[in-house]
C-alpha angles and dihedrals in degrees: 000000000000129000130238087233086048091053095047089059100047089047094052099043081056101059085041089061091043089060098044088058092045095054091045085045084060107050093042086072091038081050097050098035093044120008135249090287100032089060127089133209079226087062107046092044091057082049090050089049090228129096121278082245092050088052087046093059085055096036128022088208149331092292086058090059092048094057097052082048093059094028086067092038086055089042101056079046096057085045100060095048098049083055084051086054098054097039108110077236110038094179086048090052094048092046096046099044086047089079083063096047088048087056091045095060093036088066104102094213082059109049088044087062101037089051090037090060092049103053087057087053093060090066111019113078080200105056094029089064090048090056094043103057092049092055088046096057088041097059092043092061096046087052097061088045086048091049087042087063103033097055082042082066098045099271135140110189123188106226108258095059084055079056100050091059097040089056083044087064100031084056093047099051090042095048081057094075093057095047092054082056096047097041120019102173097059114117111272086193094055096038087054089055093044094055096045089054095057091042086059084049093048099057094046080061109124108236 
């Protein structure tokens, strides 16, 4: 039976959480109307609908926000490869959940964030690390779930090569955000079957 000190706590780590996302919820939209710069702890607070010192007890700065941003993005990733992994067809899995991450990067509220991100990262140390080390710890994942498959078909694939097509995907869904800005109108549908195609060639690539 829990405790009513138990269910303080929980209660309370929960509207912490709450916050946090609301605050997160809020400068996404400063970040993608205005740019990182461009947005201030004072706008995203009225936003957030909670003072700028209320949003400091969750976040020392703008960077700190940043990072939750790309901390969730790398967990929904890690997420979804663990679920790959576990899948009775991996390659099945992979190839049939890319129509949904095609349609993730296609959102334009996305992929404003998302660039908008980057390009800080081009000139901010800070930012850039941050960035770094998420995509490090997300190709790594997608290299043990390449080599899964590959090794499924007969292949034994020196690493570098695993890298190479792991670096291949990882090109084709990022070049995604930058296509929805530049047109808008293409078809998100046939685009989805196009990429899962050359996802199938590429892993029937030899190594």
């Amino acid at each position: 039976m829990q405790t009513a000190d138990h269910t303080q706590t929980t209660t309370e780590a929960s509207r912490a959480a709450a916050r946090r996302q609301q605050i997160l919820s809020a400068a996404a939209q400063c970040f993608r109307e205005h740019g990182f710069h461009g947005a201030s702890i004072a706008q995203i607070s009225k936003i957030a609908g909670m003072s700028a010192g209320h949003i400091y007890h969750y976040f020392e700065n703008k960077e700190a926000i940043i990072a939750a941003i790309v901390a969730q993005d790398l967990e929904t990733l890690l997420t979804m490869t663990a679920e790959f992994r576990a899948a009775c067809n991996v390659r099945a899995a992979l190839i049939e959940r890319a129509a949904d991450a095609v349609a993730d990067q296609l959102d334009p509220a996305a992929a404003a964030l998302k660039l908008e991100i980057v390009a800080e990262a081009a000139r901010n140390p800070r930012v850039a690390q941050i960035v770094r080390e998420a995509d490090e710890a997300c190709r790594r994942e997608l290299m043990i779930t390449v080599r899964v498959i590959r090794s499924a078909a007969g292949h034994d694939d020196p690493p570098e090569a695993i890298g190479d097509m792991v670096e291949v995907l990882a090109s084709l869904f990022e070049g995604l955000l930058l296509r929805t800005i530049r047109n808008p109108a293409l078809d998100r549908q046939r685009v989805a079957q196009r990429i899962q195609i050359a996802i199938n060639d590429l892993l029937n690539q030899p190594g």
